[in-house]
C-alpha positions as CSV (number, residue, x, y, z in Angstrom):
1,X,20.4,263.5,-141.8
2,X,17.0,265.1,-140.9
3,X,16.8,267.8,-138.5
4,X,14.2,267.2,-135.5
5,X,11.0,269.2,-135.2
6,X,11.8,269.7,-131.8
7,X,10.0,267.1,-130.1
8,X,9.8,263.0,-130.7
9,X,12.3,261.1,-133.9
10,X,13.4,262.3,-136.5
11,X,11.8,261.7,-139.8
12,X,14.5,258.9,-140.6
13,X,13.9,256.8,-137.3
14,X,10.2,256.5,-137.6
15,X,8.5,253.3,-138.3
16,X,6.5,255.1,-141.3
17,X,9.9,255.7,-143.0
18,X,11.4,252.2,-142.8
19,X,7.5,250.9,-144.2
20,X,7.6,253.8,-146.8
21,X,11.4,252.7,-147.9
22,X,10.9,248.8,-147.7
23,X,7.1,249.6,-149.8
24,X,9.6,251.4,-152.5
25,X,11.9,248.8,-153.0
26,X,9.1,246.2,-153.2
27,X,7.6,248.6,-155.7
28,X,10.6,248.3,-157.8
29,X,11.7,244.2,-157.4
30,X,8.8,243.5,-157.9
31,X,8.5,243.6,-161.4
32,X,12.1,242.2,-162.3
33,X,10.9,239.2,-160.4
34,X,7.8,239.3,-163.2
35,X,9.9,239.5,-165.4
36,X,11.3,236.4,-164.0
37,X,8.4,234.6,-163.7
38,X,7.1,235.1,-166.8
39,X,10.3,234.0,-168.7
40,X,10.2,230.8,-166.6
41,X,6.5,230.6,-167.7
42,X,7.0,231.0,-170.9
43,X,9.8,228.0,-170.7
44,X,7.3,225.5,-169.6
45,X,9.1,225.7,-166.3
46,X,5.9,227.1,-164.7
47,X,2.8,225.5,-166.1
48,X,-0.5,226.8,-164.1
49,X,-0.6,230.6,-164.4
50,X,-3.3,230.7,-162.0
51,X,-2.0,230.3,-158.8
52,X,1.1,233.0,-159.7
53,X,-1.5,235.4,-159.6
54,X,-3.7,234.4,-156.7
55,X,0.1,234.6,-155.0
56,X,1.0,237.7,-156.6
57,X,-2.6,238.8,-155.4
58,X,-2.1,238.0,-151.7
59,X,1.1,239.1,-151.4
60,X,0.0,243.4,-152.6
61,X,-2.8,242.7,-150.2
62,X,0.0,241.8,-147.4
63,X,1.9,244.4,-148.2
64,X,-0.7,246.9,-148.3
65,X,-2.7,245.8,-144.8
66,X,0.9,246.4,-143.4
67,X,1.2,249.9,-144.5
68,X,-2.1,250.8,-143.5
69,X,-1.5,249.3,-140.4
70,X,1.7,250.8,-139.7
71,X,0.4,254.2,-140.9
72,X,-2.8,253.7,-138.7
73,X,-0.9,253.0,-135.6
74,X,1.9,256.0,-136.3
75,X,-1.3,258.4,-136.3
76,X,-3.0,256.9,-133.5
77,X,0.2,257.9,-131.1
78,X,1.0,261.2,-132.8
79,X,-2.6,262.0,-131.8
80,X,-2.4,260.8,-128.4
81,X,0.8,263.1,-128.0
82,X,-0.6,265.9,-129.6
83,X,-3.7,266.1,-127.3
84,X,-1.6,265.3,-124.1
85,X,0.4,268.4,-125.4
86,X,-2.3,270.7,-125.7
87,X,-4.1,269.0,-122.2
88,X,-0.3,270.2,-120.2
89,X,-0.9,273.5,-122.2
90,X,-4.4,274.2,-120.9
91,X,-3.4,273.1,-117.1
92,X,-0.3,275.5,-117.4
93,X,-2.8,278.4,-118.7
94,X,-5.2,277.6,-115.9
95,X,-2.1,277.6,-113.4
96,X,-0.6,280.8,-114.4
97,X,-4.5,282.6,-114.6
98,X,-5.0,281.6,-111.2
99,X,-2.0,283.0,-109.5
């Protein structure tokens, strides 16, 4: 679908894309399944309100410590790659001055 900046995946085959995607679709169940909840709250079904938000708390603060640490980790390599690219550039300057 996306083309390839020349070097490493495309933009649809990286981790960040899949978290991104998965992090949008959360963003929009999620409050159908409020919706839910509160219907079933209101119904007596669900009595102690309390603990649906200390759940509903945890569970953004999952989802958000695994973004950050997918997001974290996708930098961390594209950094590594970018200064091992410009490290092969400088030996190949230094080569080609010296002959």
């Amino acid at each position: 679908m996306s083309e390839s900046s020349g070097f490493g995946k495309s933009g649809v085959d990286t981790s960040e894309y899949k978290t991104t995607k998965w992090a949008m679709l959360a963003s929009t169940l999620l409050p159908v399944a409020a919706m839910i909840l509160e219907g079933l709250s209101d119904s007596g079904v669900i009595e102690n309100k309390f603990w649906l938000a200390i759940l509903g708390g945890f569970s953004a603060t999952l989802a958000s410590l695994g973004y950050s640490w997918t997001r974290g980790k996708t930098k961390a390599v594209e950094a590594q790659a970018i200064a091992a690219m410009a490290a092969a550039k400088e030996m190949g300057s230094k080569d080609s001055a010296e002959s």
